[in-house]
C-alpha positions as CSV (number, residue, x, y, z in Angstrom):
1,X,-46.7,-30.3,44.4
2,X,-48.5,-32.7,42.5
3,X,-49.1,-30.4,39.8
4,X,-45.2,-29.8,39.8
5,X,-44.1,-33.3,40.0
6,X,-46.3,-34.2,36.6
7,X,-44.8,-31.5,34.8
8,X,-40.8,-32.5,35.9
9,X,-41.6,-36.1,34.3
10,X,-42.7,-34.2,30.9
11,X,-39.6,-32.3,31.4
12,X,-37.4,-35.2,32.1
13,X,-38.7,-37.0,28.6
14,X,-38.1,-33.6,26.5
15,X,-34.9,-33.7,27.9
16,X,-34.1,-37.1,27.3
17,X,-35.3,-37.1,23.7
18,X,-36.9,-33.5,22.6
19,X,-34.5,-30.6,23.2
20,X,-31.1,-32.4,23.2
21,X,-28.9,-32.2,20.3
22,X,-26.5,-33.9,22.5
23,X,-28.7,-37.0,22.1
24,X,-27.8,-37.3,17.7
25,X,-24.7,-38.2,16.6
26,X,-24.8,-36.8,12.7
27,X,-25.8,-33.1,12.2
28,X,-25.9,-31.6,8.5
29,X,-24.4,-27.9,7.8
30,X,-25.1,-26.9,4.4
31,X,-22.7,-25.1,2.0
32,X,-25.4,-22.1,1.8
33,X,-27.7,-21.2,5.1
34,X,-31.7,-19.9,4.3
35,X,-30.5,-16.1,5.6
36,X,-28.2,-14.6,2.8
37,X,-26.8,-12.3,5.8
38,X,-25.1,-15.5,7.3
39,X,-23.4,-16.8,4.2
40,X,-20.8,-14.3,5.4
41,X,-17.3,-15.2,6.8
42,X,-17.2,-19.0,6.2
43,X,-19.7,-19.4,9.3
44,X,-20.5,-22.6,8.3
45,X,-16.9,-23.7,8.4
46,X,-16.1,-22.5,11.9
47,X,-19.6,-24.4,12.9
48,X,-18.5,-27.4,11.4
49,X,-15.4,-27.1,13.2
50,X,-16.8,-26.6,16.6
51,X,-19.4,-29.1,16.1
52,X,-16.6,-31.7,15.4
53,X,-15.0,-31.0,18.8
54,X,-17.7,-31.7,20.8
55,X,-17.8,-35.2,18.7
56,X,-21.0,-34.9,16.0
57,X,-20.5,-36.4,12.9
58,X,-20.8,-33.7,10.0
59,X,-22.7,-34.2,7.1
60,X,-22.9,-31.9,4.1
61,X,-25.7,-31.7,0.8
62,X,-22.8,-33.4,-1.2
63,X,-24.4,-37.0,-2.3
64,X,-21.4,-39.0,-1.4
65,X,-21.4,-37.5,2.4
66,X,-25.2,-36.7,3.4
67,X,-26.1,-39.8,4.8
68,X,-25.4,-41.9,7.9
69,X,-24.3,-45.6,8.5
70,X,-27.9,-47.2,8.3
71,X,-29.3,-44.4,5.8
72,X,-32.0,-43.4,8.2
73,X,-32.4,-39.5,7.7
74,X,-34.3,-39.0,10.6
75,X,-30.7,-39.8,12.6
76,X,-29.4,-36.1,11.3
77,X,-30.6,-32.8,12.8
78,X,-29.9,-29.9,10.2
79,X,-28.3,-26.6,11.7
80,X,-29.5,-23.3,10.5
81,X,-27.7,-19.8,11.5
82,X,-29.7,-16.9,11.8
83,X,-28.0,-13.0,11.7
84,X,-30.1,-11.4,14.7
85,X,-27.6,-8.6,15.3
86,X,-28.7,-5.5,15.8
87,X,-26.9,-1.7,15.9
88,X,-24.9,-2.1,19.1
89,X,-24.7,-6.1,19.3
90,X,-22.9,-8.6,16.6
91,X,-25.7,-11.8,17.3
92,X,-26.7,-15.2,15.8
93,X,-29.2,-17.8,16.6
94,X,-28.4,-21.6,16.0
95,X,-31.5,-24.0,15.3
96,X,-31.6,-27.3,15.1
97,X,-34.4,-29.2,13.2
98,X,-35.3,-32.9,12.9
99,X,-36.4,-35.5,9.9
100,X,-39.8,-33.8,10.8
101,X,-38.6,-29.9,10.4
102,X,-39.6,-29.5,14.3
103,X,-37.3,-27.6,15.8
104,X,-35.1,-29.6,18.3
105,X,-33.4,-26.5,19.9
106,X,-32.1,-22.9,19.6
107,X,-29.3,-21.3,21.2
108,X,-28.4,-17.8,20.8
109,X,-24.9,-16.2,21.0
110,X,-23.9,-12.3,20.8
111,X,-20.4,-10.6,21.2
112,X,-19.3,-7.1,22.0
113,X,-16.7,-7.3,19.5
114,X,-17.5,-4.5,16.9
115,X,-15.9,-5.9,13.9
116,X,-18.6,-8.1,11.7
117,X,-16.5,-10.9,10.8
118,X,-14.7,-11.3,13.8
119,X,-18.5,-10.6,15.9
120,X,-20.0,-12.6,13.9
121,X,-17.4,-15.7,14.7
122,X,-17.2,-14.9,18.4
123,X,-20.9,-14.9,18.9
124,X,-20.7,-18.2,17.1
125,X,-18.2,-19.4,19.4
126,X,-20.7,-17.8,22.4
127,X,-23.8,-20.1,21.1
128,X,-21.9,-23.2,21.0
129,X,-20.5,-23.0,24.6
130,X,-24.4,-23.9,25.5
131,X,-24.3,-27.3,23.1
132,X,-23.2,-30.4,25.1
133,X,-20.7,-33.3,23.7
134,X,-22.6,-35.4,21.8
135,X,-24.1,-38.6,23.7
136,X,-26.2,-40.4,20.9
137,X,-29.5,-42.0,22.2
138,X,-30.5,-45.3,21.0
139,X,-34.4,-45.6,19.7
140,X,-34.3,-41.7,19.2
141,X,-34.9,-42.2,15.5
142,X,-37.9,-44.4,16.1
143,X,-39.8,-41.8,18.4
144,X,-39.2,-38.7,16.1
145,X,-41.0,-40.7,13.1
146,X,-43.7,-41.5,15.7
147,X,-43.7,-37.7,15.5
148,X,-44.9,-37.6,18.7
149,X,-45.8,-34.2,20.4
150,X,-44.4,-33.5,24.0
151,X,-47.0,-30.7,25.4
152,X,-48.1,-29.0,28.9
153,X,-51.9,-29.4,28.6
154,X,-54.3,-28.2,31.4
155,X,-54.1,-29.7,35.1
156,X,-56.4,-31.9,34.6
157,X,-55.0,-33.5,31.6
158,X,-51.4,-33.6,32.3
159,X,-51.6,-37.2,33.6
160,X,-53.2,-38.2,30.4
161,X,-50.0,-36.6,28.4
162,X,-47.1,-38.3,30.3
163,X,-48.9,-41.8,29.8
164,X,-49.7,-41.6,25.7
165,X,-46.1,-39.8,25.5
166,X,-44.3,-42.7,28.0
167,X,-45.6,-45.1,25.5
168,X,-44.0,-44.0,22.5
169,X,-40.4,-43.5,24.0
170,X,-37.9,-45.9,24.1
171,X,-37.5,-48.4,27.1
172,X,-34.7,-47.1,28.6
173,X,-36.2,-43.3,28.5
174,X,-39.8,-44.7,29.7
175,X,-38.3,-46.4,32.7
176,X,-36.6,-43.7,33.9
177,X,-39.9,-41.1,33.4
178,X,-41.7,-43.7,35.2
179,X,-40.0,-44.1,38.1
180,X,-41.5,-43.7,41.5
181,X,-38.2,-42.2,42.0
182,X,-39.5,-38.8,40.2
183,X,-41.4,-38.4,42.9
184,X,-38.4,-37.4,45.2
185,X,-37.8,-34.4,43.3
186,X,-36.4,-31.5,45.3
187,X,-35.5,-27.7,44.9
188,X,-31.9,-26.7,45.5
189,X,-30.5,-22.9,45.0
190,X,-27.3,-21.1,45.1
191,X,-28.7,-17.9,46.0
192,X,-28.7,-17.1,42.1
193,X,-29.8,-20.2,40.4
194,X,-33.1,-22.6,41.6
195,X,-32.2,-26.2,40.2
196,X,-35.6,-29.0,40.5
197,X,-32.9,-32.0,41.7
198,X,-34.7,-35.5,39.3
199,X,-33.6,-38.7,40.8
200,X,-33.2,-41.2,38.2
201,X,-32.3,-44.7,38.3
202,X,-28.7,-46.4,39.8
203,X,-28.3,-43.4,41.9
204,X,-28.0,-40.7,38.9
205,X,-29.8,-37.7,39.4
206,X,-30.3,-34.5,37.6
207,X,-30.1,-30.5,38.0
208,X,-32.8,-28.9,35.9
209,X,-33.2,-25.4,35.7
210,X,-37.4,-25.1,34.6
211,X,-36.9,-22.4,32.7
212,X,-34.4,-23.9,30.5
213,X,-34.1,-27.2,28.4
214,X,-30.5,-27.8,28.6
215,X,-29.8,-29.0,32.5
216,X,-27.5,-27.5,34.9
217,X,-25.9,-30.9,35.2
218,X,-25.7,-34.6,34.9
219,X,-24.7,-36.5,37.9
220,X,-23.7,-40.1,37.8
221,X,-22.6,-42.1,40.7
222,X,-18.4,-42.6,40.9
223,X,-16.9,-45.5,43.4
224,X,-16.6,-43.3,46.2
225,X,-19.5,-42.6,48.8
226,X,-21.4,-39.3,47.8
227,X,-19.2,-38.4,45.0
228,X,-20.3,-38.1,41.7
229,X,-18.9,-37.8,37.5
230,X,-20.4,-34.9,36.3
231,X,-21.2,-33.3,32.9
232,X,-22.5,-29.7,33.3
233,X,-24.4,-27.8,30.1
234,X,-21.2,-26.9,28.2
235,X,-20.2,-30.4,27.8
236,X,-17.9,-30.1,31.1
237,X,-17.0,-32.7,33.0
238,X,-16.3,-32.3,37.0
239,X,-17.2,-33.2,40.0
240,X,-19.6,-33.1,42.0
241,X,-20.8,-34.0,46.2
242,X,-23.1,-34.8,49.0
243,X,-22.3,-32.8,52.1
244,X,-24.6,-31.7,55.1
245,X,-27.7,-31.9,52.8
246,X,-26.1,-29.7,50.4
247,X,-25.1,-30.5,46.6
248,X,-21.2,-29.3,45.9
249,X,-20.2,-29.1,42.3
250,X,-16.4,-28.0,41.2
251,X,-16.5,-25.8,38.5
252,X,-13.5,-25.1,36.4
253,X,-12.4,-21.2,36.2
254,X,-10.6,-20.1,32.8
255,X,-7.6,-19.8,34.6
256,X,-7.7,-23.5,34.9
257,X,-8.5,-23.6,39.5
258,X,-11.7,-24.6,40.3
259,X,-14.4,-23.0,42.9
260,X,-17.2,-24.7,44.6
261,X,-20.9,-24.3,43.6
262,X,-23.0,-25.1,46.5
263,X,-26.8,-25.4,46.3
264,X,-28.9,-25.9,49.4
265,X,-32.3,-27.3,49.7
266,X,-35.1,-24.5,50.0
């Protein structure tokens, strides 16, 4: 337990400011991507487009529009698409780097639509149903020029990590990592999906799925008694409650109804 709570506070700072796109504002899509194979069917277009609707700010190699407000290029990620289809599957793989050229996060999206151009654009569309709406970080700029590395070491030196990593991130993030209230961390499941709960501060908590770096969902407290706003891994905003020890979140359906989630504690 020990060993688990250690690593869920160096997951909670990777998620805050390592693996998040969600946390930049300004993201640059070239004219021209490294693999010649995705230069194909104005890709780059469609991602600027999507990107757009979930509220980046788009930047391109052109002089007069690469750079943000404070000229600070360590405030813009750069996207990359990579053609990973294969024979039976139309697939591409979206990466994210920083100032630094670490990679901030990949997501992967295929589509069973035979057609290349249109494959290739749904498959798109696929990957960027995993990016969140863009919620900017402040100090995020200062701790990737720390370049600071975020890594599981041995048992034994885990302890050591969290503390040199805590003291490079910003104040807000550092509060929240260390909080005693990381200690309450708790495993829910729906029968398909084991979430580690992370209680942060002013009653927000968090869903993490360990096996991935984008959480389940984001839960922040509303004005109503066990109720909470929140934003699942899609950029979807519901909502979500307390009831008998269990954790109830709506989640939309395509046909616009909703349907419970319910995850009990194990």
């Amino acid at each position: 337990m020990k060993k688990f709570l250690q690593i869920s506070a160096l997951f909670l700072i990777t998620f805050f400011y390592g693996q998040q796109i969600s946390a930049y504002q300004y993201i640059r899509v070239p004219e021209k991507f490294k693999d010649a194979k995705s230069n194909k069917y104005g890709l780059n277009v469609l991602l600027g487009k999507k990107l757009k609707a979930k509220k980046f700010v788009i930047l391109s190699e052109n002089p007069q529009n690469s750079m943000t407000e404070n000229n600070d290029p360590c405030e813009v990620l750069s996207a990359e698409i990579i053609d990973v289809s294969n024979m039976f599957t139309n697939k591409v793989r979206l990466d994210f780097k920083d100032c630094n050229e670490k990679s901030v996060a990949s997501f992967e999206g295929k589509s069973k639509i035979k057609d290349f151009e249109e494959g290739m654009k749904d498959a798109l569309q696929d990957a960027m149903m995993k990016i969140a709406v863009s919620n900017p970080v402040k100090g995020l700029v200062a701790v990737q020029k720390e370049s600071v590395p975020v890594t599981i070491q041995k048992e034994e030196k885990v302890r050591e990590t969290v503390k040199v990593v805590s003291s490079k991130v910003p104040t807000a993030i550092t509060n929240k990592a260390e909080s005693p209230t990381i200690q309450k961390a708790e495993v829910y499941t729906n029968g398909t999906l084991t979430l580690n709960k992370i209680v942060l501060l002013n009653g927000e908590f968090i869903l993490a799925n360990p096996n991935s770096s984008v959480p389940y969902g984001i839960f922040k407290p509303s004005s109503k008694k066990d109720t909470y706003r929140v934003q699942l891994s899609d950029g979807t905003t519901t909502l979500g409650y307390l009831e008998d020890g269990k954790i109830l979140v709506e989640v939309p359906n395509s046909d616009g109804t909703f349907k419970n989630e319910v995850f009990s504690k194990k």
